[in-house]
C-alpha positions as a Markdown table, in Angstrom:
| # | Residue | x | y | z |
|---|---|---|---|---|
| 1 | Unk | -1.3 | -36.7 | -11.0 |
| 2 | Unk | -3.8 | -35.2 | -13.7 |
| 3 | Unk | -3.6 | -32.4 | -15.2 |
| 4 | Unk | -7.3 | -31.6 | -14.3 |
| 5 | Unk | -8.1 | -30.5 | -10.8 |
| 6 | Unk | -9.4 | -33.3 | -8.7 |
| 7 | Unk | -13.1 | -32.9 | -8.4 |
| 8 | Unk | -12.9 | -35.2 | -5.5 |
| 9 | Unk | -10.0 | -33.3 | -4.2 |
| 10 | Unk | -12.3 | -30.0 | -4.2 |
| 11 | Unk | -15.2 | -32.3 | -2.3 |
| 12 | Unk | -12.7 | -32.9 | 0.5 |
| 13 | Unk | -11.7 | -29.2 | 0.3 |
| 14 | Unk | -15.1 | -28.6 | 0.6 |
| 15 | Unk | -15.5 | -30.4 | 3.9 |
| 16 | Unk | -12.7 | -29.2 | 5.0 |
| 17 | Unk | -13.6 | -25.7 | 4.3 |
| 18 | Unk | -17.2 | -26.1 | 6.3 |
| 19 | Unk | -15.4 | -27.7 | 9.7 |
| 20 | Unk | -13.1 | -24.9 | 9.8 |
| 21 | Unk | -15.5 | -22.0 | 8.8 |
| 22 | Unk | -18.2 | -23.2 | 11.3 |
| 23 | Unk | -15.8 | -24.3 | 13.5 |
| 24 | Unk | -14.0 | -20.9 | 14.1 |
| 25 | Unk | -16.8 | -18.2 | 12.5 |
| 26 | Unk | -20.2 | -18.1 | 12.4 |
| 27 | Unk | -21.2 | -18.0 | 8.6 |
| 28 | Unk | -24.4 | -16.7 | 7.5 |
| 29 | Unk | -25.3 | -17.5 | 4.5 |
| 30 | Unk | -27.8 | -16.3 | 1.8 |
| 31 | Unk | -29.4 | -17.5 | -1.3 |
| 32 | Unk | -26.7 | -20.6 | -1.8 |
| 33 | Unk | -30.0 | -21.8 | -3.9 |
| 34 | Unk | -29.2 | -19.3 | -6.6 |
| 35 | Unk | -26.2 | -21.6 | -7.4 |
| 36 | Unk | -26.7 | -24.1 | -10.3 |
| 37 | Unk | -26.9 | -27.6 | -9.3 |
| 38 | Unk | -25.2 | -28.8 | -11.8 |
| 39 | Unk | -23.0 | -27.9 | -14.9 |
| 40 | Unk | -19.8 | -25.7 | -15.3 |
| 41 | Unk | -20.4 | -22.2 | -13.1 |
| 42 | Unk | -17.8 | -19.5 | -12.2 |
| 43 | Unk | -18.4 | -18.1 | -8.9 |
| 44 | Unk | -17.0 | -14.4 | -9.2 |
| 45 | Unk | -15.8 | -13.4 | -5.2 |
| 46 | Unk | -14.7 | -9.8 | -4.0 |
| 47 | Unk | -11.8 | -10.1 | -2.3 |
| 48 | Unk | -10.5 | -8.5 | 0.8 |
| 49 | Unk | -9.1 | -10.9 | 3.2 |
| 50 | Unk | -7.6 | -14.0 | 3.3 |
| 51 | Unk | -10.1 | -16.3 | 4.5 |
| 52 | Unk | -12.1 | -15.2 | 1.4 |
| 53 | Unk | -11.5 | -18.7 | -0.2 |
| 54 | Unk | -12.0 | -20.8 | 2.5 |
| 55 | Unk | -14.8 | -19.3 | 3.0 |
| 56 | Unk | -16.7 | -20.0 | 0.2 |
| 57 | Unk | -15.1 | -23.0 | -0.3 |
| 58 | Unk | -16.8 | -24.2 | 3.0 |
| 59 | Unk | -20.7 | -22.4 | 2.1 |
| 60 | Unk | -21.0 | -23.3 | -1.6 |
| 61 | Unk | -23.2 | -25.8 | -2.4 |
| 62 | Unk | -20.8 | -27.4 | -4.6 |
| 63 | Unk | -17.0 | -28.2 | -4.8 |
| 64 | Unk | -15.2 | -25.6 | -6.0 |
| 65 | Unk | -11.7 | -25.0 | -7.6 |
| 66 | Unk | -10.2 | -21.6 | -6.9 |
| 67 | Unk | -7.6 | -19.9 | -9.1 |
| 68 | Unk | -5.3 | -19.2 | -6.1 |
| 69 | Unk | -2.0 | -17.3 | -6.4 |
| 70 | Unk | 1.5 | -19.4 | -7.0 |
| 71 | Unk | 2.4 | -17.2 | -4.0 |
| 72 | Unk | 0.4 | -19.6 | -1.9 |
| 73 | Unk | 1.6 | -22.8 | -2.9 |
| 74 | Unk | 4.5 | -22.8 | -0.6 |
| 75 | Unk | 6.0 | -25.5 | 1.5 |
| 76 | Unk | 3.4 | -28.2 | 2.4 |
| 77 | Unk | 0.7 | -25.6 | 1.3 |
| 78 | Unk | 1.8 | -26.6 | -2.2 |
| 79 | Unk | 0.7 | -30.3 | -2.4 |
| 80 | Unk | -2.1 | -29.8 | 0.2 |
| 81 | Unk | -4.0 | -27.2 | -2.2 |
| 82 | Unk | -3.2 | -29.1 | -5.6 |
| 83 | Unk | -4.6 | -32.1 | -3.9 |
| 84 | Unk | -8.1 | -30.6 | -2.9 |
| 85 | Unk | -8.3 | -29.4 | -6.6 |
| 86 | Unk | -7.1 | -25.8 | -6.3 |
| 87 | Unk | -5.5 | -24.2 | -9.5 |
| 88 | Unk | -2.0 | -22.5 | -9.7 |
| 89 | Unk | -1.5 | -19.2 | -11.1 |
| 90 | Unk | 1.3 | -17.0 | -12.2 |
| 91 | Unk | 0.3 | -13.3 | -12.5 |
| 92 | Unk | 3.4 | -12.5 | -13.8 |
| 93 | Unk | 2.0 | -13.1 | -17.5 |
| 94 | Unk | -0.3 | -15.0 | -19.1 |
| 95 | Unk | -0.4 | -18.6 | -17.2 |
| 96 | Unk | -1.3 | -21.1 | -19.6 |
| 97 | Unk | -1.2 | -24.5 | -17.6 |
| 98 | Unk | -3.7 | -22.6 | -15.4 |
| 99 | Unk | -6.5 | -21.0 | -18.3 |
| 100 | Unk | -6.1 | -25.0 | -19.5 |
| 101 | Unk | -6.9 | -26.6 | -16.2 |
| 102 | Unk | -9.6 | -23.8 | -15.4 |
| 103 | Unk | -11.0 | -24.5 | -18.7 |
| 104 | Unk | -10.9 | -28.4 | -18.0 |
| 105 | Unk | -13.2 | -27.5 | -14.7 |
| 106 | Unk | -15.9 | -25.9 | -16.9 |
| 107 | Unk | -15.2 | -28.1 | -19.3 |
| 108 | Unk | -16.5 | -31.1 | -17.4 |
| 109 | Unk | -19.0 | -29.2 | -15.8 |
| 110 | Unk | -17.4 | -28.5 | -12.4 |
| 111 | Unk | -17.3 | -25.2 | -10.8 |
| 112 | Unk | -14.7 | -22.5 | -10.7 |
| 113 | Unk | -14.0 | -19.9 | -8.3 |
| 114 | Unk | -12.3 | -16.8 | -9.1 |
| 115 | Unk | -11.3 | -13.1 | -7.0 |
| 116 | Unk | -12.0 | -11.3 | -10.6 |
| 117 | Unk | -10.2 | -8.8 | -8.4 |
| 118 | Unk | -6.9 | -9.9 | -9.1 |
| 119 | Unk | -5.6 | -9.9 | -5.5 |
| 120 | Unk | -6.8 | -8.6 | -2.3 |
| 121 | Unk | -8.2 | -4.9 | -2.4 |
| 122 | Unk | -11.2 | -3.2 | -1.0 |
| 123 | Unk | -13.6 | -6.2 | -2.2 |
| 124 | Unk | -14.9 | -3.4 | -3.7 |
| 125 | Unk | -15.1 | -5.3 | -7.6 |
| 126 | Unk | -13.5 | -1.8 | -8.6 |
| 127 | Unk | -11.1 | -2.9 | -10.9 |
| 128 | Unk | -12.0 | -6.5 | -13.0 |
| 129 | Unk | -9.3 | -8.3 | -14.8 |
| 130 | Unk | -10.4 | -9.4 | -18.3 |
| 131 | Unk | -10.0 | -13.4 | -17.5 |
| 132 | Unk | -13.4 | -13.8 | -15.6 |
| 133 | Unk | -15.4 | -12.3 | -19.0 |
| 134 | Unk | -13.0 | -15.0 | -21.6 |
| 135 | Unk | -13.9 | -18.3 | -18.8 |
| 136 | Unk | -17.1 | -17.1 | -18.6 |
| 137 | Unk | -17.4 | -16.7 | -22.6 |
| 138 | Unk | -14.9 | -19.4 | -23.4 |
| 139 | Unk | -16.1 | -22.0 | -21.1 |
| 140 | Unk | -20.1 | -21.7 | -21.4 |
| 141 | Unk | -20.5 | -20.7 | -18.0 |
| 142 | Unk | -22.4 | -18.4 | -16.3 |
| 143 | Unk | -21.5 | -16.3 | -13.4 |
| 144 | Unk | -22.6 | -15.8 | -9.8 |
| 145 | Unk | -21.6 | -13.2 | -7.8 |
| 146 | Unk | -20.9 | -13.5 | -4.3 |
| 147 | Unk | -20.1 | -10.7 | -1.9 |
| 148 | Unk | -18.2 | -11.9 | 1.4 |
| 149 | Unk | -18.8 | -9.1 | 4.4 |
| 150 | Unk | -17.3 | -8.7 | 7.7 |
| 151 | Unk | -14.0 | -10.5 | 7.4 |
| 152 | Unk | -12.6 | -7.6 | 7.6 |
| 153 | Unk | -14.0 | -6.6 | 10.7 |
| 154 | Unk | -10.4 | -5.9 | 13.2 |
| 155 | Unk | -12.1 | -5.1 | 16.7 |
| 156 | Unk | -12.3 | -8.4 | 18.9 |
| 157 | Unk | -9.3 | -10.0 | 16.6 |
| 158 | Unk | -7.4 | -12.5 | 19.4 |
| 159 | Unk | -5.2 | -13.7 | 15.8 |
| 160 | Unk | -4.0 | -10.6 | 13.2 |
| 161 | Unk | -5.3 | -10.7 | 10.4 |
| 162 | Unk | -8.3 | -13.0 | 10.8 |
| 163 | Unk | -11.5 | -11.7 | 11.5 |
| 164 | Unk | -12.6 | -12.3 | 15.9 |
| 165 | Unk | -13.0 | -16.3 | 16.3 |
| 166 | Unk | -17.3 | -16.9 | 16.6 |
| 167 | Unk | -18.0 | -14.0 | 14.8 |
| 168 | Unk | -20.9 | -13.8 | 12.0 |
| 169 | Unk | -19.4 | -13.4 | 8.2 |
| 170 | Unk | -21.8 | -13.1 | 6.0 |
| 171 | Unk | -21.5 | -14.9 | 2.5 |
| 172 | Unk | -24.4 | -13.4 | -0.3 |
| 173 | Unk | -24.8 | -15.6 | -3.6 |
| 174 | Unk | -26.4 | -13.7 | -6.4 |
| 175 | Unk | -28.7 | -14.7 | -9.3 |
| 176 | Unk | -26.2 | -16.2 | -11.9 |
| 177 | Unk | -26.2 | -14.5 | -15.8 |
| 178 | Unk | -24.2 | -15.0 | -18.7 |
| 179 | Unk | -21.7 | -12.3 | -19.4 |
| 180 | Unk | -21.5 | -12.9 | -23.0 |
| 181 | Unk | -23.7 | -11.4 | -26.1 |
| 182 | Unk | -25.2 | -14.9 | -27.2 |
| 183 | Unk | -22.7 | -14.9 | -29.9 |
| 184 | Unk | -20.0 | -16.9 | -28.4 |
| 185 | Unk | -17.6 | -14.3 | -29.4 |
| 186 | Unk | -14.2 | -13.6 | -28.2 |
| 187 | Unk | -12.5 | -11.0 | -29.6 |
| 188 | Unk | -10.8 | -7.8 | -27.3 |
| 189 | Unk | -14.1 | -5.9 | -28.4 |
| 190 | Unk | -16.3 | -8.3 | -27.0 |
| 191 | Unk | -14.6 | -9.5 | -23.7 |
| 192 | Unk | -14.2 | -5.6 | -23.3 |
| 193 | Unk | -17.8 | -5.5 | -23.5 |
| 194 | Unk | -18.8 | -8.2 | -21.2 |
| 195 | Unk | -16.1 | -7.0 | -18.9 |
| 196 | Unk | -18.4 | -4.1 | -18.2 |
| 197 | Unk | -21.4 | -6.0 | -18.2 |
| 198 | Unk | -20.1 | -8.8 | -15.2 |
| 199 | Unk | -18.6 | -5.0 | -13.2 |
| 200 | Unk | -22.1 | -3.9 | -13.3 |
| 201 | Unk | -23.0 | -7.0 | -12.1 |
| 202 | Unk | -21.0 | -7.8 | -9.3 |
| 203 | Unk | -21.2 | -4.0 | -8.8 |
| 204 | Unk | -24.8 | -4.0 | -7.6 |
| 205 | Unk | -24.6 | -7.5 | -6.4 |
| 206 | Unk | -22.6 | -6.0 | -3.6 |
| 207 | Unk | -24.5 | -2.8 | -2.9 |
| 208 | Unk | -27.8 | -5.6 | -2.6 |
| 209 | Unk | -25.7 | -7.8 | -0.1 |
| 210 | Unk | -24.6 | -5.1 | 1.6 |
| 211 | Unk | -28.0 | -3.8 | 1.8 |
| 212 | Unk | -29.4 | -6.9 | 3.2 |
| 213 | Unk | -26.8 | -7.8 | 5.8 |
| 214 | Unk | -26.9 | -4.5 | 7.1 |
| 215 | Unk | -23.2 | -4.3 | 6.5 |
């Protein structure tokens, strides 16, 4: 198997994603126009519930390869989400294999999804990890934010931890932007900088989404 995701194996994720998401929820989503047609993107999603990924996976207009916890390659999970072109990480340190394969995604101008998060929270975007401002810099790419609301939601739930089967989740994509200065830069000072800059961001991204949900 290559060492680069599988952009066909994100396609099928994608259609996978959309049969199960409309299927089981009823998505709403907004401005999925916003989202570049083409070239290497990062789609930066909060995070708050499991179903996050798939998700997005299934209402992006383009195949997506999520950084996804080594957590959840487990058992036949494993092979099934390396083959639809998801990446591995460790958290423990700094994952290597994974910033090369994420890199190879922007690289050949695919699309890359990321919980800038870190790991499930409030889906608040209260507390970025630097790696979303070094792809994002490193890789060319700009960023769109997308907010995911009322997964969370627990009244009407028939399964824990999954939002009540048939109702609406909405998905908002922002208007992407470039975290970077224009210099191309990378140093701590500068990834510090456009750390800020992509929390801002995403920061009122959500506060928009969840103005115009109504959430």
């Amino acid at each position: 198997m290559s060492d680069t995701p599988s952009l066909k194996g994100a396609a099928v994720g994608r259609r996978i994603g959309i049969g199960l998401m409309y299927g089981l929820w009823k998505p709403r989503v907004l401005g999925a126009w916003k989202v570049p047609a083409t070239g290497p993107v990062i789609l930066a999603v909060n995070h708050s519930h499991n179903i996050d990924g798939p998700l997005v996976m299934g209402t992006a207009p383009r195949p997506l390869h999520f950084l996804i916890k080594k957590e959840a390659f487990v058992g036949p999970l494993g092979p099934f989400l390396e083959g639809i072109g998801q990446v591995k990480v460790d958290r423990s340190g700094t994952d290597r294999t994974a910033i090369t394969r994420a890199l190879d995604v922007l690289d050949n101008g695919g699309a890359l999804g990321i919980f800038p998060e870190g790991t499930r929270g409030d889906g608040d975007f209260a507390s970025l990890r630097a790696g979303l401002a070094y792809f994002a810099v490193r890789g060319g790419a700009p960023i769109v934010p997308v907010a995911v609301l009322g997964s969370t939601e627990a009244q009407g739930r028939l399964v824990k931890g999954l939002p009540p089967l048939r109702s609406r989740v909405d998905i908002v994509f922002g208007s992407a932007f470039e975290a970077g200065d224009g210099t191309g830069r990378r140093t701590r000072t500068a990834l510090d900088a456009a750390t800020v800059r992509i929390q801002d961001r995403l920061t009122a991204h959500l506060a928009d989404a969840k103005r115009l949900t109504g959430r």
